[in-house]
C-alpha positions as a printed Julia matrix, in Angstrom:
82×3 Matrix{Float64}:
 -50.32  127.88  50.86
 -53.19  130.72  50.66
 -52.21  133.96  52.14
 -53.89  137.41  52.89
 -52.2   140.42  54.06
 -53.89  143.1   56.11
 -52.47  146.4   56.17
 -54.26  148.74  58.3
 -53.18  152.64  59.3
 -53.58  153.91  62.74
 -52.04  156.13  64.85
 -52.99  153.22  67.43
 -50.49  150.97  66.33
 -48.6   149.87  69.41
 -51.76  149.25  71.18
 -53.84  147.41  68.14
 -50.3   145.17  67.98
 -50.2   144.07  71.37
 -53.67  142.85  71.48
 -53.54  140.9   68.18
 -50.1   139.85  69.36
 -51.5   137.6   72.7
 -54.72  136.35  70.5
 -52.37  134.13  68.41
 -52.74  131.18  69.98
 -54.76  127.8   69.56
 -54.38  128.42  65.76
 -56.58  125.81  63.79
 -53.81  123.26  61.73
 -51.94  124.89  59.16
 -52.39  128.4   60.04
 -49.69  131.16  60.74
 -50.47  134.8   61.77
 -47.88  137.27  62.07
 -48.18  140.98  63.1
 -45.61  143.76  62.51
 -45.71  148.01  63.15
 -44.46  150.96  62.06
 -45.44  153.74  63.63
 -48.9   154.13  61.78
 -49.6   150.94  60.22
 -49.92  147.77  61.26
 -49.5   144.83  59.11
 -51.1   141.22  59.71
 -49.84  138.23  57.73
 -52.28  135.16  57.76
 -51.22  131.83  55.97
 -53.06  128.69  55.74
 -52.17  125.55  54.19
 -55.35  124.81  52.23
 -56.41  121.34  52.05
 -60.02  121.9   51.38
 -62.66  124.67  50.46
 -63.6   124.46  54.45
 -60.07  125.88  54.9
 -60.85  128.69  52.61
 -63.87  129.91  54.56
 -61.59  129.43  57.96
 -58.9   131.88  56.41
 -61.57  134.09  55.38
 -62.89  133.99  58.85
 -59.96  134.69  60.73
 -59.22  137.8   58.44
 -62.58  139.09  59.43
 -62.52  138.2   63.59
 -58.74  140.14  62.99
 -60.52  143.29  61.46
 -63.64  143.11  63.92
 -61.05  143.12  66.84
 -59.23  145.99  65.85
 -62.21  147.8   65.17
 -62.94  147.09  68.51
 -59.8   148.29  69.72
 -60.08  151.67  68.24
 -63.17  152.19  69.67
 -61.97  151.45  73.23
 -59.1   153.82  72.76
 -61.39  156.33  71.02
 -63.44  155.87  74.27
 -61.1   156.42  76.28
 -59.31  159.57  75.02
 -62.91  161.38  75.07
């Protein structure tokens, strides 16, 4: 099992959760995501069971679309609040 953890601070926290939250589903085989908050911080917790270096790349992957998205977020919100 391959795992990468993602901590990321923002006072956005609630809002970056809840829209990582809903996007976990139709997870490719083997995979688990799992979000948590604090007030500040989010964390992300990806696991994959790695059966071959494809699965690597897909873990990889997913860390990235996770990091794009919140990036994303932020600049909705930051959007918004102007």
């Amino acid at each position: 099992m391959s795992k990468i953890k993602i901590k990321y601070n923002t006072e956005n926290s609630e809002e970056i959760y809840r829209s990582i939250k809903v996007d976990n589903i139709d997870l490719p085989d083997g995979m688990k995501i799992n979000v948590n908050k604090g007030d500040n911080y989010i964390e992300i917790y990806i696991e994959m069971e790695i059966k071959s270096s494809k699965d690597i790349l897909t873990l990889r992957n997913t860390a990235d679309e996770i990091l794009a998205h919140i990036e994303v977020i932020e600049k909705v919100i930051s959007n918004v609040n102007s």
